[in-house]
N, C-alpha and C positions, 0 to 999 in steps of 0.2 A: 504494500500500500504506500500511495506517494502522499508525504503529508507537508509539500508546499504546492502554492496553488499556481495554474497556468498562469506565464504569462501572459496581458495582450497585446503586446506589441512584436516587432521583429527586431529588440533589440538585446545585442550578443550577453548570454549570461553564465557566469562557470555552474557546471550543473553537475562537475564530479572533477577529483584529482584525486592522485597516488604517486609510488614513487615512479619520477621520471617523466609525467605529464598530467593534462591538465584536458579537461572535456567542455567545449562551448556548445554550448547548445546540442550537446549529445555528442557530440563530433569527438574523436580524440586529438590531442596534440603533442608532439613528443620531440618538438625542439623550441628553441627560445623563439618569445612570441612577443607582438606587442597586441593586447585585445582593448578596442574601444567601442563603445555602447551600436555605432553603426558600421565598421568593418574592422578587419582583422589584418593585421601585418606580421605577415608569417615570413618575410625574406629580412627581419632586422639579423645585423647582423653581430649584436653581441649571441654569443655563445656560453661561455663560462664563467663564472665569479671574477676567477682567477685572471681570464685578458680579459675582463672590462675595462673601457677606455674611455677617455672625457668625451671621442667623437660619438660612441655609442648613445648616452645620454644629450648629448648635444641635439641630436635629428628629433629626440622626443619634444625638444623645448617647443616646436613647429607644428603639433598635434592642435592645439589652441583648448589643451584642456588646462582646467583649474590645477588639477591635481594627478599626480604621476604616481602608482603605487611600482615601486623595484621588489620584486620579488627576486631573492639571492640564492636559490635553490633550496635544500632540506632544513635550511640551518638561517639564521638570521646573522649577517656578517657588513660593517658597514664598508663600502667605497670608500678610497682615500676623498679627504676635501679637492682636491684638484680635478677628482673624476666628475664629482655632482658640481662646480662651478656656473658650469654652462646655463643649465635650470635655475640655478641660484640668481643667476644676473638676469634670468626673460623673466623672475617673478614667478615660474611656473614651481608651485609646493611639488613638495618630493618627499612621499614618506618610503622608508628601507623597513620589510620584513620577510620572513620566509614564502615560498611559493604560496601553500594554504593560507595564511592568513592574509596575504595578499587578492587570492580570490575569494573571500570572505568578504571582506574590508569592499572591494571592487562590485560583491553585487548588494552591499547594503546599500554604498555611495550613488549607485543610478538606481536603486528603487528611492534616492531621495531625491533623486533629477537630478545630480549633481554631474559636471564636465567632469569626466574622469576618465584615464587610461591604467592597463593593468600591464608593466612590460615584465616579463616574466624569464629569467635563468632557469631553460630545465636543464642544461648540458653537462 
């Protein structure tokens, strides 16, 4: 028995994760992703915690959301300051936590109608 209710719209929502990926809208996904409420960017090309790099967060700054949720993989690990800069200077928030609570966080933030993206390390 499914005990959360349909949505009605057709906008992107995490509907399951484990280790290694993350499910939108049913769908599975199982490399780094950036998901936002009306499409999905699935060619970003950070990969790993470990080569995250300022340009990688840089291209999010460009999304024109309020808020940037970094998912770091299983474990919650912050970026050096020099990597999140970029988002720091366009005004774009940036909160860092692991994958799950990242898509937690991400479908509370748009069932409040809020501008949000979910960029997510599964590598």
């Amino acid at each position: 028995m499914k005990l959360h209710r349909e949505a009605a719209s057709a906008l992107n929502t995490f509907t399951g994760y484990g280790s290694g990926y993350v499910m939108v809208n049913n769908q599975r996904i199982e490399k780094s992703v950036v998901v936002l409420p009306d499409r999905i960017i699935s060619d970003w090309t950070a990969t790993t915690f470990e080569t995250l790099a300022p340009e990688h967060l840089a291209v999010l700054a460009g999304l024109g959301c309020e808020i940037i949720l970094l998912g770091t993989g299983a474990k919650l690990r912050f970026p050096r300051p020099e990597i999140m800069s970029a988002l720091e200077q366009s005004g774009v928030g940036l909160e860092v936590m692991d994958v799950q609570a990242a898509c937690r966080t991400y479908n509370i933030l748009l069932a409040e109608e809020r501008s949000v993206a979910a960029a997510l390390l599964l590598g």
